[in-house]
C-alpha positions in Angstrom: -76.3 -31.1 -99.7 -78.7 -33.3 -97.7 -78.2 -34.5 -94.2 -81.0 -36.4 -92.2 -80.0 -37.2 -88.8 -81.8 -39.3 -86.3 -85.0 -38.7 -88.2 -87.6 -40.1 -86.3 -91.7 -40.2 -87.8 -94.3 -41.3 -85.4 -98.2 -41.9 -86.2 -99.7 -41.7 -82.9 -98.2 -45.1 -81.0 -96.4 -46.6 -84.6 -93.4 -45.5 -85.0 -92.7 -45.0 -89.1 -88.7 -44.1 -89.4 -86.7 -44.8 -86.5 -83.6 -43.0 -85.9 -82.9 -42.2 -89.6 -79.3 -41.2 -90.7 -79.0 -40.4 -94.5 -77.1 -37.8 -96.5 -76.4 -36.5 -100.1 -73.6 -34.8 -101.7 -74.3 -32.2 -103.7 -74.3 -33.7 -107.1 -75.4 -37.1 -106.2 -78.3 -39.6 -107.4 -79.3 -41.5 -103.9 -81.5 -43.9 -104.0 -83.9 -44.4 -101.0 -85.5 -48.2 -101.5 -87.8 -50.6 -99.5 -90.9 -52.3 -99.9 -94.5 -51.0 -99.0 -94.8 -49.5 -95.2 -91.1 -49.5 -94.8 -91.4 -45.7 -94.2 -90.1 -44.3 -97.1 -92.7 -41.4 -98.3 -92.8 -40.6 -94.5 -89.2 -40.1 -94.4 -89.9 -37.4 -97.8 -92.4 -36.0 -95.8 -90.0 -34.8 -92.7 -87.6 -33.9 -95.7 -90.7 -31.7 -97.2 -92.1 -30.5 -93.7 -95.3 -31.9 -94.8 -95.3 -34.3 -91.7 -94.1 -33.8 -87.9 -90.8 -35.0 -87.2 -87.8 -35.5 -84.7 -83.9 -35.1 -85.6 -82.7 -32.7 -87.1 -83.4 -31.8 -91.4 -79.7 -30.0 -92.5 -79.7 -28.4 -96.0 -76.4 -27.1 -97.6 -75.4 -26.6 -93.5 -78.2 -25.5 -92.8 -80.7 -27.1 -89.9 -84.3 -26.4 -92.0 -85.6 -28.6 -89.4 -88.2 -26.0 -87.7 -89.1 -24.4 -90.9 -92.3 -24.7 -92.3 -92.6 -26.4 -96.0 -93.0 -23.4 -98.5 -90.0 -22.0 -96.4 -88.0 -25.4 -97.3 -89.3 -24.8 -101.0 -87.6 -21.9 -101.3 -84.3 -22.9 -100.3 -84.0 -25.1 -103.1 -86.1 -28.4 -101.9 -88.7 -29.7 -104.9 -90.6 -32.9 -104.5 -92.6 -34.3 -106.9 -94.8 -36.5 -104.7 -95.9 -39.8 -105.2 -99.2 -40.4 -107.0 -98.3 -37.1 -109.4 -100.8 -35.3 -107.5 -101.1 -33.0 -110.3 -103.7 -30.3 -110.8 -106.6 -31.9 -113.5 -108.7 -29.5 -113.9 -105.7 -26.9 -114.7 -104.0 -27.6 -118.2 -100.7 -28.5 -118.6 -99.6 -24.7 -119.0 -101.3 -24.1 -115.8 -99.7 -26.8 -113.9 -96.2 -25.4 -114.9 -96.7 -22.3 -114.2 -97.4 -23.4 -110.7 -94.3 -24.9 -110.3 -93.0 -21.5 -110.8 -95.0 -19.9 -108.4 -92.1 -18.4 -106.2 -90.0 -17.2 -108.7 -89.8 -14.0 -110.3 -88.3 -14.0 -113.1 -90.7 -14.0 -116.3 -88.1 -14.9 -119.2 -86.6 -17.9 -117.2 -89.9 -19.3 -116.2 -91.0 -19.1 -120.1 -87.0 -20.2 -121.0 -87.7 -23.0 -118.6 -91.2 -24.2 -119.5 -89.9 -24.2 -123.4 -87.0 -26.6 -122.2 -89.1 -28.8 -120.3 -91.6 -29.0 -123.4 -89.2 -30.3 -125.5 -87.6 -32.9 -123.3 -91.3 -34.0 -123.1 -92.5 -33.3 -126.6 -96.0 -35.2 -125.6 -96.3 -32.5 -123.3 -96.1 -29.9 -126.1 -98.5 -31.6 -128.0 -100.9 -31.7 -124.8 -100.3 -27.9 -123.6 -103.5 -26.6 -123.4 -105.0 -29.7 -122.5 -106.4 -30.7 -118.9 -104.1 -32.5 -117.3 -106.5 -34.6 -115.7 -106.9 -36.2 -119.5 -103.7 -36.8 -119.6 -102.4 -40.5 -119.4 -100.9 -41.9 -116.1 -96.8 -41.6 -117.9 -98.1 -38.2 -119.6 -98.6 -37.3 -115.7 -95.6 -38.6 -114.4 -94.1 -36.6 -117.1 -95.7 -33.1 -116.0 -95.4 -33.7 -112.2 -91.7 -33.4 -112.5 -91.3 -31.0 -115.0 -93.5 -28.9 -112.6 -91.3 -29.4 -109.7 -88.3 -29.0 -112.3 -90.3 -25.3 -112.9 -88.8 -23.9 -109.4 -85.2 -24.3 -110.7 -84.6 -26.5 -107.3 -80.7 -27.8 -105.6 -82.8 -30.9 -104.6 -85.2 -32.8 -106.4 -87.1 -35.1 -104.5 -88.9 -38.3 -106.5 -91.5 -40.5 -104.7 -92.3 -43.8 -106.6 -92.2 -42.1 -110.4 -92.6 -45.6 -111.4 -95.8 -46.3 -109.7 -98.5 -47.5 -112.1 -96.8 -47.2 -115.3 -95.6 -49.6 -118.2 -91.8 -50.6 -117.8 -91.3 -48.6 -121.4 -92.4 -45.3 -119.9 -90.3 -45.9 -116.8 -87.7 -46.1 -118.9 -88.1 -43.1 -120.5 -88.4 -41.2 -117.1 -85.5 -42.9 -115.3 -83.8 -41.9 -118.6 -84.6 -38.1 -118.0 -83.8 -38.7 -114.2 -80.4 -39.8 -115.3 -80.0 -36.5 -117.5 -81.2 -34.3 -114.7 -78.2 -36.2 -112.6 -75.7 -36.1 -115.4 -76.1 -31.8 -115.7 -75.4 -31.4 -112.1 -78.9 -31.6 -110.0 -78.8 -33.0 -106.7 -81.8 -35.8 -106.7 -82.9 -38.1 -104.3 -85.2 -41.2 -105.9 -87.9 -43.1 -103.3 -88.0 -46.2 -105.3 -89.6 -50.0 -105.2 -88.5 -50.6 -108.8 -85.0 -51.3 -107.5 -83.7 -52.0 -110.6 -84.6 -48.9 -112.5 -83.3 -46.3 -109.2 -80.1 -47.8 -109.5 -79.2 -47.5 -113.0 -78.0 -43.8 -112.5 -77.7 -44.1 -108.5 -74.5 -43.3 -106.8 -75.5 -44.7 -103.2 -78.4 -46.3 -102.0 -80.0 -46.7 -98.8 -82.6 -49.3 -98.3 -85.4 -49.1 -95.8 -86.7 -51.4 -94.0 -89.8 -51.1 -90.8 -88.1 -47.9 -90.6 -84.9 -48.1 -90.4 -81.5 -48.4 -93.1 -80.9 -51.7 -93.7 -78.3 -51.1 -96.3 -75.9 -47.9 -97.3 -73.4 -48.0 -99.7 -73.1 -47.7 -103.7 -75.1 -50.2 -106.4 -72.4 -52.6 -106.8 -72.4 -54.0 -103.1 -76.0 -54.2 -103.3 -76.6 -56.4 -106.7 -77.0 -60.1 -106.2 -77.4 -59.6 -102.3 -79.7 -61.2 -100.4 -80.9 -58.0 -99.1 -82.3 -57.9 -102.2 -84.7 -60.5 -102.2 -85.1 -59.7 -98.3 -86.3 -56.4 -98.8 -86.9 -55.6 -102.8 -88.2 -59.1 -103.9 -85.6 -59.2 -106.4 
């Protein structure tokens, strides 16, 4: 599905990812771990487009590496970025409709939002409320069901744990792991090691910018590059 090869992410003189080899197979749950300023969101961003990059971006065989990001969007790519970055003075209607900006297709956006809605019920509840009011999980919540809105191949997730109580990750890694179990392709940028790798099939971790680790959860659990890199 996904193939990043010798990614390389540069900020001036610092040098963020380093030579970056990484793929997923259609159908998989990667996980993409590290600790702060490992290079992680940098390495979403050359996925996205959203930041200058080296190497070469290949989706379903294809090399999106030149193309800009809303031409990357409509090949399949969603990301639903870290720190929600959802719209709050837009209700939570508003904000889904958003995510399905570039279709066209009125009763599968509407079929869509209704399915979304009641996987999140609190988002039903909320639907004509700005999001802004929402609660930090409540906005987790709508941030991917919005990226979920553009029907993508690829889901992109960066930090969906970040700032919330371990219940309401729970509940979100549990809707990751049905996205997974129905067939989506999703890539997970996690620090909450434990958590990504409930549903992962291979992880990758990341570390000053380069893959310390690649292989599935099982090789990975008890390791030291666990406490060397996750603090577990």
């Amino acid at each position: 599905m996904l193939r990043l090869e010798g990614v390389r992410v540069s900020y001036g003189a610092i040098c963020a990812v380093q030579g970056l080899d990484l793929h997923i197979g259609t159908g998989e749950l990667v996980a993409l771990l590290g600790p702060n300023g490992a290079g992680k969101t940098s390495t979403i961003g050359a996925i996205s487009g959203l930041i200058p990059a080296s190497g070469r971006v290949v989706l379903e065989g294809t090399d999106i590496s030149r193309l800009p990001t809303e031409a990357r969007m409509a090949k399949g790519i969603a990301v639903s970025p870290e720190g929600r970055r959802i719209f709050v003075n837009l209700t939570v209607a508003e904000n889904l409709r958003l995510g399905a900006a570039m279709r066209r297709d009125p009763k599968g956006v509407r079929a869509d939002m209704d399915r979304y809605l009641a996987l999140f019920p609190v988002l039903a509840e909320r639907i004509d409320q700005l999001a802004g009011t929402l609660s930090g999980g409540e906005q987790q919540m709508l941030a991917i069901a919005r990226a979920m809105m553009s029907r993508p191949r690829l889901l992109v997730l960066d930090e969906p744990s970040l700032g919330l109580a371990p219940m309401i990750v729970a509940r979100i890694f549990d809707f990751i792991g049905q996205l997974k179990a129905e067939g989506l392709t999703v890539l997970v940028v996690e620090q909450n090691a434990a958590q990504a790798m409930r549903h992962a099939d291979r992880v990758y971790i990341l570390g000053t910018g380069q893959i310390s680790f690649a292989g599935p959860p099982a090789d990975l659990a008890g390791s030291d590059l666990m406490a060397l890199y996750l603090g577990s």
